[in-house]
N, C-alpha and C positions, 0 to 999 in steps of 0.2 A: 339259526336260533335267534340271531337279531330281530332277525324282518317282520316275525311273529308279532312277539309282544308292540308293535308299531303298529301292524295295521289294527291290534284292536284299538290303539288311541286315536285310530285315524276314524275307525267307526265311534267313536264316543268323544268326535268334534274336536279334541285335543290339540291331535297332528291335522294335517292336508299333507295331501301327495298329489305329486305333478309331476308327469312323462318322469316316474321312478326313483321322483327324489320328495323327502320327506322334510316338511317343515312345520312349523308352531301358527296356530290358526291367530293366534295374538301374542303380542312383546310380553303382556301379563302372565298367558299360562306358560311362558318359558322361564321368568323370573319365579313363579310359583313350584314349578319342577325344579327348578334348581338350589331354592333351597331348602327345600323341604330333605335334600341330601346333606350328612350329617360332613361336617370340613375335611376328618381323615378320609372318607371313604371319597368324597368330592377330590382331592388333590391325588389321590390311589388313584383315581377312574381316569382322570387325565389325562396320570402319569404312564398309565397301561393301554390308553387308547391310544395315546403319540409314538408309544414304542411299536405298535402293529401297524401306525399307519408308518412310521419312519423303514420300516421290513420292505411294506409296498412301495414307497417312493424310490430306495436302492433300489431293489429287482429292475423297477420300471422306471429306474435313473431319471426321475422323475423329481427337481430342482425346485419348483413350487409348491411341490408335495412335500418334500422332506422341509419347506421351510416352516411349512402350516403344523408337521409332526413334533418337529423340535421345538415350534410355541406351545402346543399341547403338554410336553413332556414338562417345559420350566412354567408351566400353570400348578403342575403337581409341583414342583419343587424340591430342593433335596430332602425333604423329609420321607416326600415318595422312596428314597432309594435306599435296595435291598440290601447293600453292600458296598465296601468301598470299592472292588471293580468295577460295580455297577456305573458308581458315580462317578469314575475315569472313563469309561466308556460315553457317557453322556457328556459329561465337559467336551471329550473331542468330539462328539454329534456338534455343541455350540460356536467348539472355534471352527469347524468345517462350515457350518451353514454361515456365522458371521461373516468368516470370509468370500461366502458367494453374496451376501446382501452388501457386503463394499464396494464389490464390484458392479451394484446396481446403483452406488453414491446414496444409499440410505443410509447414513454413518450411525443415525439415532436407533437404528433396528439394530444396528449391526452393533451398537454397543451394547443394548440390551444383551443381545446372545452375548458377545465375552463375559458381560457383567454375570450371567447366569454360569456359564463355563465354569466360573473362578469359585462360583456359591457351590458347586459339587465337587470342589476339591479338598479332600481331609488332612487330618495334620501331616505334617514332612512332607508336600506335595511338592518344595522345592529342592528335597533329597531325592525322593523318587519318580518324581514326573518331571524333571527340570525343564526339558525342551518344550514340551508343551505347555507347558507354566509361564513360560521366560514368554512364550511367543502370544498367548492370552491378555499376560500382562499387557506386551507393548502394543497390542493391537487395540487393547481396551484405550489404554492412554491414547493414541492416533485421535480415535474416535471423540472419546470426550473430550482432547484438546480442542477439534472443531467444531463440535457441541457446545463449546462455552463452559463447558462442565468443568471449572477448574478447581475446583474444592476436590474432583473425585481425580485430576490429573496430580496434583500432591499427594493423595494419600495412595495413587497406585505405582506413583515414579520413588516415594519412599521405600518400598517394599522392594520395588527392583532394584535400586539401589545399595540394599541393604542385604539383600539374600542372593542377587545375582555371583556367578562363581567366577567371573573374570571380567576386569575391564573392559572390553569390550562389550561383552554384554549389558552393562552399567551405562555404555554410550547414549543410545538414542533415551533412558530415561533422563541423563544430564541435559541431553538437548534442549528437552521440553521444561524441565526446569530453567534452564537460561531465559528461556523464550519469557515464562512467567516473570523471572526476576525484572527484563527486559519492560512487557508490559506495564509493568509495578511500580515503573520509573527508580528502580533499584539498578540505573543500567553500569555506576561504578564495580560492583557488587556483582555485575552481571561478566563484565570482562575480566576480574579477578577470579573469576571460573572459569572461564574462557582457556584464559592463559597458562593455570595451570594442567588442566586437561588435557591442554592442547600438548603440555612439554611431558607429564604421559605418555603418550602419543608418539614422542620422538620426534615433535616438532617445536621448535624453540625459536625464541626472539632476543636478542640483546637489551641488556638491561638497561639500554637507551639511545632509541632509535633517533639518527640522526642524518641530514640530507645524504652527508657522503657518502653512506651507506647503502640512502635510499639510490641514490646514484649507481655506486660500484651493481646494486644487485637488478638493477633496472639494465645497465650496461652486458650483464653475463644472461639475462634471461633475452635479449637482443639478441645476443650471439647463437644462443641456442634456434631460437627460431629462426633465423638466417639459416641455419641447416637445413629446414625444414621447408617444403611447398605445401600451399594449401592442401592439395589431393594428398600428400603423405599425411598428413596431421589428420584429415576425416576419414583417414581408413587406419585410425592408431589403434590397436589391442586394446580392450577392454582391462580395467581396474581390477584385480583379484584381493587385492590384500587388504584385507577387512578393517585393519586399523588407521589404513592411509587413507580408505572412503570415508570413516568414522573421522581423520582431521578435516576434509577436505569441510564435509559437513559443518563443524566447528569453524573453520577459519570464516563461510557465508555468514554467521553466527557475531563472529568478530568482528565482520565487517562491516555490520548492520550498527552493532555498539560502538563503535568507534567512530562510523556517522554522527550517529546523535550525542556521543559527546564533544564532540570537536573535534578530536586528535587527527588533525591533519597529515600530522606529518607523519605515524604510521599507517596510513590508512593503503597508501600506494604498497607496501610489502606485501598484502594480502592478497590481489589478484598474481602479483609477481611469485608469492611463496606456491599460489594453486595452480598454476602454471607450471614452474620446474616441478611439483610434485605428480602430475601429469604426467608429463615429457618422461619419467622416470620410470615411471609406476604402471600407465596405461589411464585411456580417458575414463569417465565416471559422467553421469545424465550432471554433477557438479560445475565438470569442468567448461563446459560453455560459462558457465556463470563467470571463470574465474577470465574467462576471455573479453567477454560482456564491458568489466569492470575496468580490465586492462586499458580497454578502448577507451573506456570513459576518463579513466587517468589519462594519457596519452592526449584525448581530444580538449576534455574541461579542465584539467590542471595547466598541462605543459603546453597546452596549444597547437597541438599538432594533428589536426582537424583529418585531415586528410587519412593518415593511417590511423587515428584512433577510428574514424566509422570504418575503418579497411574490419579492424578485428570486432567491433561491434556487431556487421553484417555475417563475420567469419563464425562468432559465437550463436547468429541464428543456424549457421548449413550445419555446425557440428553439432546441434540441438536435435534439427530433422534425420540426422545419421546415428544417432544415439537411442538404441529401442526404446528407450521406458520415455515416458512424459511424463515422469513424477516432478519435472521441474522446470515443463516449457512457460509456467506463470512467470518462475524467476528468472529465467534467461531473456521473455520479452519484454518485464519489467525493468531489467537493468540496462538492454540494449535501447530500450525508448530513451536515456536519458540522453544519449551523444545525438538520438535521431532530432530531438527538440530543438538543437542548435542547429544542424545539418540543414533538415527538411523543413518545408514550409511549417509553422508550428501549431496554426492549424487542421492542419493531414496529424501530424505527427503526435499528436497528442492523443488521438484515437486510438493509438499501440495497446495505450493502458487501457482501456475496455478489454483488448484483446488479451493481456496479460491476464486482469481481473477474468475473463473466463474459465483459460486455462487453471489459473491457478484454484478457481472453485469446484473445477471437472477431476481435478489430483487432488482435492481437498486440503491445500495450501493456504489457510484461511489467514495467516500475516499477510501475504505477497499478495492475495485478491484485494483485504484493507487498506494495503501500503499504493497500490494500483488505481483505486477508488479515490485517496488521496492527493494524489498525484494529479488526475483525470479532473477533478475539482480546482484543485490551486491551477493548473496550467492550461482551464478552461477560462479560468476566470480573468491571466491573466494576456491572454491573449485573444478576449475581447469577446468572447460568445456571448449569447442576450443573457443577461441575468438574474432572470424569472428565470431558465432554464438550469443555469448554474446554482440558483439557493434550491430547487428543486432536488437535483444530484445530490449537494452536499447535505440536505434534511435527509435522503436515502443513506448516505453514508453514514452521519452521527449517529444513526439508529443501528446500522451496522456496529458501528466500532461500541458501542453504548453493550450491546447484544455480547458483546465477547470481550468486553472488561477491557476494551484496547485506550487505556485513559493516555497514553503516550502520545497514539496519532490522533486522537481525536482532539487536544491541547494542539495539537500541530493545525489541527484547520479552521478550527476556534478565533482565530483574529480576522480570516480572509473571508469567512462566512460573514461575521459582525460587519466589515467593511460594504462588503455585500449590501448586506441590509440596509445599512445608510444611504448610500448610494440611491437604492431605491427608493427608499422612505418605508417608513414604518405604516404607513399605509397600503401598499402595495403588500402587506405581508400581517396576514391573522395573528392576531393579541395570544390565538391559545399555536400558532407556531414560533411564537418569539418566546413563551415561557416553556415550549416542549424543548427547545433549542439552546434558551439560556437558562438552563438552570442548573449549572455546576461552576458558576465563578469562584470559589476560593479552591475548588480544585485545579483549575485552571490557573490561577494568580502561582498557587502553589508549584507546579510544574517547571511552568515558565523560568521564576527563577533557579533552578538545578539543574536543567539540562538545557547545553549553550545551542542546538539545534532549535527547541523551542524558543528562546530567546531570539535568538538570530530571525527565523521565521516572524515573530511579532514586530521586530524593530522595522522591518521591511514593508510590512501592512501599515503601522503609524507611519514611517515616512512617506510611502505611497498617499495613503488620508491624508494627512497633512497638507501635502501638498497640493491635491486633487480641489481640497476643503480652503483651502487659502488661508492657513493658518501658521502664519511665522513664525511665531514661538517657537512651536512645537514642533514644526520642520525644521528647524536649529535645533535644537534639543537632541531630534533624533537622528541626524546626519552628522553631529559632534560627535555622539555613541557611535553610528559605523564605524565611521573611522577610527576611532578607538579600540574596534572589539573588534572587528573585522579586514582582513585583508581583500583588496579586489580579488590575487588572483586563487583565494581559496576557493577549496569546491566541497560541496555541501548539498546533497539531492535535495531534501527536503527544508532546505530556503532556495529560492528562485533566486540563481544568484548572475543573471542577465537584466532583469530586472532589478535588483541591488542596486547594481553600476549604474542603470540607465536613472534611476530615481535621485539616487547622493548624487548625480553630475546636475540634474537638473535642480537641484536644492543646494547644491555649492553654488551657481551662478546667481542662484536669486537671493541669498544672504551675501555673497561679494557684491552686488550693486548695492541693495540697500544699506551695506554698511560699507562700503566701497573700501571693501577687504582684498588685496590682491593675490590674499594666501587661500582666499576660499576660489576665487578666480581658478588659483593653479590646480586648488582640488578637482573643479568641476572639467579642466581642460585634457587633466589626467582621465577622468570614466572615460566620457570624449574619447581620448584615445584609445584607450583598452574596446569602446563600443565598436570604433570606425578599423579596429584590426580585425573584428568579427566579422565585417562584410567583406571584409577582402581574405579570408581563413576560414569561416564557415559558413554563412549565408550570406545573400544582400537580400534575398529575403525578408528574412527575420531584422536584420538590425539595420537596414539601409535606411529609414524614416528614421528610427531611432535616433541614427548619426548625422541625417538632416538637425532635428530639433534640435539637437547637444550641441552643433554649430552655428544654430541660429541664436542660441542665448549667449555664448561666448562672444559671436559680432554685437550682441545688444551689449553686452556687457563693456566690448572695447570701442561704443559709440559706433561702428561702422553699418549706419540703421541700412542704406541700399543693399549692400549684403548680407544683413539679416532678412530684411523683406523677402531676397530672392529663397532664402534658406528656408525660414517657415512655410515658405510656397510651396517649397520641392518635399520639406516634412509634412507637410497636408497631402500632396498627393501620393506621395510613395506610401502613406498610410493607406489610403485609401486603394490603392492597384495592391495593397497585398493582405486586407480585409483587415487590420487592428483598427476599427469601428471607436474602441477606447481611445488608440491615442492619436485617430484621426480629432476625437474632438476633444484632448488635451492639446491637442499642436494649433485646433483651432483656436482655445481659451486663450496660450500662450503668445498668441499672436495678435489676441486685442489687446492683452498688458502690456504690449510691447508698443503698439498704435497709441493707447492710453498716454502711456508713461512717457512719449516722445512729443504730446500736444497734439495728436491729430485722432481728435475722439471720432470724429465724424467718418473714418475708414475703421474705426475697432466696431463698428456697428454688423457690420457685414462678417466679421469672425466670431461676434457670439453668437451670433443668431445662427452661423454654422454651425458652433461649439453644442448651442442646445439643442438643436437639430440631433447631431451625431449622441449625445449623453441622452437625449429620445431616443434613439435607436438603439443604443448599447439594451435600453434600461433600465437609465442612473434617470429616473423622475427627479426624486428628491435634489440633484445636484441640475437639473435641467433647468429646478427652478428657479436656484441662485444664479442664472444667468439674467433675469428679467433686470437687478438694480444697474447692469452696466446696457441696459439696451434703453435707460429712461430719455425721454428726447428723442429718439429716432421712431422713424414711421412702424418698425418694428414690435413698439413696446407694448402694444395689445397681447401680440402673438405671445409674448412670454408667463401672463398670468394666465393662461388657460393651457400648458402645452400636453400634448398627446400622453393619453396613458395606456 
């Protein structure tokens, strides 16, 4: 009875048909047929054609059909439907299909389906439909939290929150609430949620955490794993008890806010608390993370390099032995940070691409940002070209821009700017420096609140500063370290190897010029904490480093022969281990030191390396502040023209 009335529109030019299938001879006579249908009967016809095709696609189990039936059906709409079983029937047609379009990573189709789900469910649907209600809701939130859609992740984590019939259920909407308060830079606000949740939960924390605490409970989760061999631990039982998965989740949560505020000295309980809670309970796709961090304590706190990357690595096998990868982004996001001291930091920085995968493929859209992040700052500061680097980081701010993330995007906000300097603003389009800056009083605003962003900016001005040859301001900003910051604090989201390596080099050069012998002990101090790096975690990474810090120290104590030898061996350890940056800081460093000693006629041959190497980084703009110390020498042509 179909096929009839089509081929007459096939003979009266209408339709066309091809090998059996029937289409509209033009876009116009199909908009003409369509509305010339009056709205009820148009959303009726729909609704009636997606329920016959939805019949065919079951029978013939048939996955692309039933997804095409069930857009047919929420075309009609619940006004379409006949009845409220009807319209419980059809909701679960939306949460079945949404959940097969998740699993295609089209989070935007697949929220549409819950969102239509939730539209055919009548009053009391969380008295009598609860379970599939409960499971609509949270899958809706999932979705729209990584959709950006956060006006519709409040107004559907309210409802759960509000009508769900046990805590537990109330969990993963609290989650994603934190997460918003978090991005909100509301992150005080966000841990006082945290905490008590968590003590809900049946997990609690002393009303005031203190070392010997952190000690005694560092000491008993020691003990514990001493019992334990690797092969027992990645063959441990799986997590069953719904509430203990629901903290574990929370304490990641806390761990992330407790970063960005500072609180240091809780921060080490939280891998230790998901740990014993583990050991107890059974593993969770969590519990690498809680190992991950463990490592990270253990190697960037306490220094103990050696078994913190032991459980870092330990956190990747138990990750690969944990069925779900709902949270291989966060396990190689936190395991990358012990690997950056570790491994050459070049290689090592590349983890976070791999994190940022993962965590896009599980739909983890913090840990992909926070990855992106990371991959940027620890690109930049370890010397990659820098046209490459403002490149990444202009993908990222549009990322984080895209998903309201104003937290990290204030986090890369100063290393990007430096960026640009560096370069010159020439090197870089007038319409991408105002797509890029334009949210400074949000940015100003940030900064001061949360001491992670703080700590981040003071790092980038003393870095500029010093790079820029501006005393002032290099005083200024290396009085504030040391005032606000401990060396041996640890803080992911400020680069705190570079910290050390910048205040040592900015102590030495305010103790000569005011021949301070307290800024002296400052700089002798990074100095050391750099040079226990290459004998504890790389010589790699910090061997040049502990060249330069000892070569300003001999300038400083007059012993210029073995300074000379020292900048020598800092220029070339730069360079056998590719920091291309601070090969040609070590070489700038090393005419000032020629300069400043009377023998201008040898600093000739270190800037003109220096501009060489800040050409090659990609720092133009600063290549070409090397020309006024190259005047007089045969060199000084080369500096008003150099490579772009």
């Amino acid at each position: 009875p179909l096929i009839a009335p089509l081929d007459v529109a096939v003979a009266h030019s209408v339709l066309g048909k091809r090998n059996g299938e029937f289409y509209f001879m033009h876009d116009k006579l199909q908009e003409a047929a369509y509305s010339v249908i009056k709205s009820d009967v148009r959303c009726l016809e729909h609704f009636r054609y997606g329920l016959a095709l939805s019949n065919v696609a079951v029978r013939e189990k048939d996955d692309k059909l039933l997804i095409i039936a069930v857009g047919q059906i929420n075309h009609g709409g619940p006004r379409a439907v006949a009845d409220g079983e009807q319209g419980v029937t059809v909701a679960k047609m939306n949460l079945d299909v949404g959940k097969k379009v998740m699993k295609m990573s089209d989070l935007v189709s697949a929220y549409s389906f819950f969102d239509s789900g939730i539209s055919y469910l009548r009053k009391g649907h969380w008295d009598y439909h609860y379970d599939m209600t409960l499971e609509l809701f949270n899958l809706a939130v999932k979705c729209a939290f990584t959709n950006g859609e956060y006006g519709s992740v409040k107004i559907l984590t309210g409802q759960i929150i509000r009508y769900a019939k046990c805590f537990e259920d109330k969990c993963q909407a609290i989650s994603f609430s934190i997460t918003l308060l978090s991005w909100s830079v509301n992150v005080p606000e966000a841990i006082k949620v945290l905490m008590n949740t968590l003590k809900s939960l049946g997990v609690e924390f002393p009303t005031a955490i203190t070392r010997p605490f952190v000690q005694g409970y560092l000491k008993s989760t020691r003990v514990k794993l001493a019992e334990l061999s690797d092969e027992s631990l990645l063959s441990y039982p799986l997590m069953v008890d719904r509430s203990k998965i629901m903290a574990m989740e929370l304490l990641v949560k806390l761990h992330e806010n407790l970063t960005f505020s500072g609180d240091t000295t809780s921060l080490p309980v939280i891998p230790l608390k998901m740990i014993q809670i583990s050991l107890k309970h059974g593993m969770t796709p969590l519990s690498p993370i809680g190992f991950a961090q463990y490592g990270n304590y253990l190697a960037l706190v306490r220094e103990e390099f050696e078994e913190g990357y032991r459980y870092v690595k330990f956190a990747l096998s138990l990750m690969k032995q944990i069925p779900s990868r709902a949270h291989d982004g966060d396990v190689i996001y936190y395991s990358t940070h012990t690997k950056l001291a570790v491994e050459p930091m070049q290689n090592a920085v590349e983890n976070y691409l791999e994190a940022y995968k993962a965590a896009m493929k599980s739909g983890a859209t913090k840990y992909a940002i926070a990855s992106c992040y990371l991959y940027d700052t620890f690109s930049f500061w370890s010397g990659k070209r820098l046209d490459i680097v403002v490149e990444s980081m202009k993908a990222t701010m549009k990322q984080m821009r895209y998903h309201k993330n104003m937290l990290t995007r204030t986090l890369l906000l100063p290393t990007l700017r430096v960026a640009v300097r560096l370069m010159g603003r020439n090197n870089t389009s007038q319409s991408d420096l105002n797509d890029i800056f334009d949210e400074n009083c949000e940015e100003e605003d940030v900064t001061g609140k949360i001491t992670s962003v703080s700590a981040v900016a003071a790092i980038v001005k003393l870095h500029e500063s010093l790079v820029f040859r501006e005393f002032d301001k290099a005083k200024i900003c290396v009085e504030k370290m040391f005032k606000t910051q401990s060396l041996s604090g640890f803080n992911m989201s400020a680069p705190m190897f570079h910290r050390i390596f910048y205040s040592g080099l900015v102590s030495f050069w305010v103790g000569r010029e005011m021949d301070d012998q307290e800024w002296i002990a400052r700089g002798v101090e990074c100095k050391n904490a750099i040079k226990k790096m290459v004998e504890s975690a790389s010589s790699w990474n910090f061997q040049n480093k502990t060249y330069l810090l000892q070569a300003e120290e001999q300038f400083c104590d007059r012993n210029f022969e073995e300074a000379e030898r020292l900048y020598n061996a800092a220029i070339l350890s730069s360079k056998e281990h590719a920091f291309v940056n601070e090969e040609a800081l070590a070489n700038e460093l090393a005419g000032h030191f020629y300069i400043e000693t009377g023998r201008r006629n040898k600093s000739f041959h270190y800037f003109l390396q220096a501009m060489e190497k800040y050409n090659e980084w990609g720092a133009f703009a600063k290549a070409r502040t090397m020309g006024k110390y190259l005047e007089g020498s045969e060199h000084f042509f080369m500096s008003s023209n150099p490579p772009l």
